[in-house]
C-alpha positions in Angstrom: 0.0 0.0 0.0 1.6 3.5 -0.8 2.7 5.7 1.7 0.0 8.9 2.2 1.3 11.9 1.6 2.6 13.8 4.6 2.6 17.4 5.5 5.5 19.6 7.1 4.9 22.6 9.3 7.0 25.3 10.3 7.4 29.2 10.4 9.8 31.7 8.9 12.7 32.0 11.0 12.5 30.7 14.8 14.6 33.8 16.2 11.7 35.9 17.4 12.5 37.8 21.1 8.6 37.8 21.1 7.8 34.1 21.7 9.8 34.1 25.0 6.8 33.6 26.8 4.0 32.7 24.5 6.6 29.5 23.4 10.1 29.5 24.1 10.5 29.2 27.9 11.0 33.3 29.2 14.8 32.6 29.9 15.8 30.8 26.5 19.1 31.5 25.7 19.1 32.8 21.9 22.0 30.1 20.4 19.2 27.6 22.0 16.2 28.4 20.1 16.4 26.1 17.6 16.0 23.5 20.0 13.3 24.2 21.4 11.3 25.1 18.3 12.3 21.6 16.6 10.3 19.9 19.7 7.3 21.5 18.5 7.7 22.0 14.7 8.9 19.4 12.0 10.1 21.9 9.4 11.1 25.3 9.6 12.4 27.6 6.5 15.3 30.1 7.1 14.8 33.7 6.1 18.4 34.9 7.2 19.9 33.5 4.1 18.0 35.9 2.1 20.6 38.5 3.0 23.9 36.6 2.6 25.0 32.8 2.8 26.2 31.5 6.3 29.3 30.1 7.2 29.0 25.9 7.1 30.1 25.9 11.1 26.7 28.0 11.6 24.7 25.5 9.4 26.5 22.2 11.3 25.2 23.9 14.2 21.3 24.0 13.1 21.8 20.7 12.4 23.0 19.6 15.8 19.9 21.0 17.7 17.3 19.2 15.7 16.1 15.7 15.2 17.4 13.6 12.0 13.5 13.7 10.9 13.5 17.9 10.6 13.8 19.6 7.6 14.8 23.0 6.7 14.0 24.9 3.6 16.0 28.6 2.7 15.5 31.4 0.8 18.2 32.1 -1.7 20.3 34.8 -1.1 18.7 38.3 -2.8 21.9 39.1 -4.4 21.0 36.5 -6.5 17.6 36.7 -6.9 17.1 40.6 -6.6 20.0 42.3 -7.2 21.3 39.7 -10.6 18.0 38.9 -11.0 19.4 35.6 -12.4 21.8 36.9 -14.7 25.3 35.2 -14.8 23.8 34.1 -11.3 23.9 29.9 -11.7 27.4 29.7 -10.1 26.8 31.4 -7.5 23.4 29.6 -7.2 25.0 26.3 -6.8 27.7 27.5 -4.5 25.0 28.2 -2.0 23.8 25.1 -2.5 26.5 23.0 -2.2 26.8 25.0 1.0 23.5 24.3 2.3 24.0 20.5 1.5 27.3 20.4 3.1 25.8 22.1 6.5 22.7 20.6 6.9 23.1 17.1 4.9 19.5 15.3 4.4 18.0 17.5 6.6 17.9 20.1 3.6 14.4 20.0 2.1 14.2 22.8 -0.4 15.8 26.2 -1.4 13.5 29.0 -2.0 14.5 31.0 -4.9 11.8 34.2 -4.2 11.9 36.3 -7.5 11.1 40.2 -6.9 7.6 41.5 -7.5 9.2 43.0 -11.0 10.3 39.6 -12.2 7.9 39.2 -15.0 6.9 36.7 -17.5 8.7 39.3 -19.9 11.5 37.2 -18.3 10.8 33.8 -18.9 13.9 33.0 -21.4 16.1 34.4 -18.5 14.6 32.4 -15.6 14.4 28.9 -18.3 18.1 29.6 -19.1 18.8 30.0 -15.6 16.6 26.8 -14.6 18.1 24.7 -17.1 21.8 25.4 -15.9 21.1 24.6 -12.0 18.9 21.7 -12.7 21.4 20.4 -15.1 23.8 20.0 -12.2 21.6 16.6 -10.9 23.5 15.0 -13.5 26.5 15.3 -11.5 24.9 13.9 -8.4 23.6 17.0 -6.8 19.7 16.3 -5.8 19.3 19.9 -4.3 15.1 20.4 -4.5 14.3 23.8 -6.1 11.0 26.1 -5.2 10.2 29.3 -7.2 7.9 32.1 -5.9 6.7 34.5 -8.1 5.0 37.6 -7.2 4.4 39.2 -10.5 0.6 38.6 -11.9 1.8 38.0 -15.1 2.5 34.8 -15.0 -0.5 33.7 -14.6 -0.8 33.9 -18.6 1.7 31.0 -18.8 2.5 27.5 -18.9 5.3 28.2 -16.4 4.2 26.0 -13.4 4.5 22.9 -15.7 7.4 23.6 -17.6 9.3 24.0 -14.0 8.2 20.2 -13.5 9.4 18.8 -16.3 13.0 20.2 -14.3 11.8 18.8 -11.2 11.1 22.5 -9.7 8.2 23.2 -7.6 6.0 26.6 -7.3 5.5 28.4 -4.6 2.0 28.8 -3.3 0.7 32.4 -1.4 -2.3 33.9 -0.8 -1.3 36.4 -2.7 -0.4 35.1 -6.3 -1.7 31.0 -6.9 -0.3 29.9 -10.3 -3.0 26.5 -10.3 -0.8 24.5 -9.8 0.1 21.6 -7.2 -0.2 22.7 -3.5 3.6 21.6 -2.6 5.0 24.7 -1.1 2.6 26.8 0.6 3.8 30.3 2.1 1.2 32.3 4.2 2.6 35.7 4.6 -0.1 37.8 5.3 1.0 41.7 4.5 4.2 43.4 5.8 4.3 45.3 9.1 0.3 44.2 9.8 1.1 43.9 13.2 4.2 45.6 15.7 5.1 42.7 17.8 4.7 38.9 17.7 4.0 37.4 20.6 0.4 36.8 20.3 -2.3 36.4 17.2 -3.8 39.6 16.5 -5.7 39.1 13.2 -8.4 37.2 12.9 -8.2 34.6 9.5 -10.0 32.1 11.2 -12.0 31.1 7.6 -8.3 31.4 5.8 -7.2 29.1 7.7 -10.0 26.8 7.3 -9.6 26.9 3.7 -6.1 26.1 3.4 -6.6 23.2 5.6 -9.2 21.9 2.8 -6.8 22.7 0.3 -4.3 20.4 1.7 -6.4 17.6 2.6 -6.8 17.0 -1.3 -2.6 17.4 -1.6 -2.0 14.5 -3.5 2.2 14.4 -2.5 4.1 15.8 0.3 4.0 19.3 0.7 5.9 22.2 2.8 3.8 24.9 4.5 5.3 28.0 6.2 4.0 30.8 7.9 5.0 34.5 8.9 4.4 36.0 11.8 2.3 38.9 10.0 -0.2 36.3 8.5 -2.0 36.3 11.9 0.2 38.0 14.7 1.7 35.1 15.7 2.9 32.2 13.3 2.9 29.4 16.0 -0.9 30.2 16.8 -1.7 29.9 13.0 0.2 26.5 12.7 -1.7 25.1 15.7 -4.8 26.1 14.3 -4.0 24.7 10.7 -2.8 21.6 11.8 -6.1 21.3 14.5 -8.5 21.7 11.5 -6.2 18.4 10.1 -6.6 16.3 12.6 -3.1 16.5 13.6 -2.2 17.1 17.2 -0.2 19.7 18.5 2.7 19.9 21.1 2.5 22.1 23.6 5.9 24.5 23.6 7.4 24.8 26.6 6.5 28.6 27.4 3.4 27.2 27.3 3.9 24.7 29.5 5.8 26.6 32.3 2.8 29.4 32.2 0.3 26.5 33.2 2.4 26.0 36.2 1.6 28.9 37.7 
C-alpha cells in the first residue's frame, strides 16, 4: 500500500524575542532556540539566508539541535535573486547550494529562490536559461530540491508552473499570487508590518485558515507549509490552528507549559 502523503509545518525564521513567553520558555538562551522550536515543529524555512549565505560551522550547528527527521528549507540569497535577478547568477546559485547541502546534509528539504515582484513573464527566457543550468547540475549527483515564488501577476498567462516540472522544480504557493498549480510549497505571509510585535495572534483569518486546511487535505504528494508571523500576529498560533483543522495534534511548547504552572 503507498505511503500517504505527509505534510510539514514550520514558520519563517524561529529567532523571534517575542515568543519568550507565549513559546520558548521566558529565559531561552538565543544560540538555544532552535531546539526548542524543533520539539514542536517538524520543518522550519530560514529567512536569514536571504541576506547573505552562512558560514558551514553556523549550518553544522542548526543541524545539531534538531532531530534527523527535521527539515529546513531557505530562501536564496537576494543578491541573486534581486540584485542579478538571475543573470550570470547559476554559479553562484549552486555554490550556496553546495553549502547548504554540506551544513545541513539530508536535513535540507528545499531552497526558495523568491523572484522580486518586477520579475515578470517578460523574463521567462532568463529564468528557463537559468533553470536549465542549476537543474542540469543533478546529473553530476547534486539532488538539491528547487521552489520558485513569483509575485508578479503576469504569469498567470503561462505555462510556467508545468514547464518548472518537467526540471523537477516546484511553485510556490501564497495567498497572494496562486499559479494553479500543485499545492507543494505553501507560504502564508499575510501583508508586511500588519502587526508591531509577535508574541500573540492579533488578526483574525479564522475562515483562511479553514480553507487552506481543505486545500491540503486533497494534496495528493508531500508538501511544505510556512507561515509569517504577520499572517496572523503570531505564526505558532496559525500552525496550531492549521494543523487542529487536520486532525493533527499539536505539542505544547514549553513557554506554554511553564505558564500553566503557575
Amino acid at each position: 500500500m503507498p505511503t500517504p502523503p505527509s505534510v510539514r509545518f514550520g514558520t519563517m525564521g524561529w529567532a523571534y524575542d517575542d515568543w519568550k513567553g507565549p513559546f520558548y520558555a521566558r529565559d531561552a538562551r538565543n544560540d538555544r532556540l532552535l531546539e526548542q522550536y524543533a520539539a514542536v515543529f517538524d520543518a522550519v524555512e530560514i529567512d536569514a539566508t536571504f541576506y547573505g549565505a552562512p558560514r558551514k560551522s553556523t549550518l553544522t550547528g542548526w543541524a545539531a539541535q534538531v532531530p534527523e527527521s527535521f527539515r529546513f528549507s531557505a530562501k536564496v540569497p537576494r543578491a541573486i535573486t534581486h540584485e542579478r535577478q538571475l543573470v550570470d547568477a547559476a554559479e553562484a546559485t549552486l555554490d550556496f547550494a553546495r553549502l547548504m547541502r554540506q551544513g545541513l546534509g539530508e536535513r535540507l528539504a528545499a531552497l526558495l529562490l523568491q523572484l522580486p515582484p518586477e520579475f515578470s513573464a517578460d523574463s521567462r527566457e532568463r529564468l528557463d536559461r537559468f533553470i536549465a543550468t542549476v537543474t542540469a547540475a543533478r546529473n553530476g549527483g547534486d539532488t538539491v530540491p528547487w521552489v520558485v515564488e513569483f509575485r508578479h501577476a503576469s504569469w498567470q498567462e503561462t505555462d510556467v508552473v508545468a514547464a518548472l516540472e518537467e526540471h523537477g522544480v516546484r511553485v510556490a504557493t501564497t495567498e497572494r499570487l496562486n499559479l494553479g498549480g500543485p499545492l507543494r510549497y505553501l507560504r502564508l505571509l499575510g501583508i508586511e508590518n500588519s502587526v508591531a510585535r509577535f508574541d500573540e495572534k492579533q488578526l483574525d483569518r479564522t475562515d483562511e485558515v479553514a480553507a487552506w486546511a481543505e486545500r491540503l487535505k486533497t494534496a495528493d504528494a508531500d508538501t511544505q507549509v510556512f507561515v509569517r508571523n504577520f499572517f496572523e500576529g503570531h505564526a505558532p498560533a496559525t500552525l496550531f490552528a492549521l494543523r487542529t483543522h487536520l486532525g493533527y495534534a499539536n505539542r505544547v511548547p514549553i513557554g506554554q507549559q511553564q505558564m500553566n504552572l503557575f
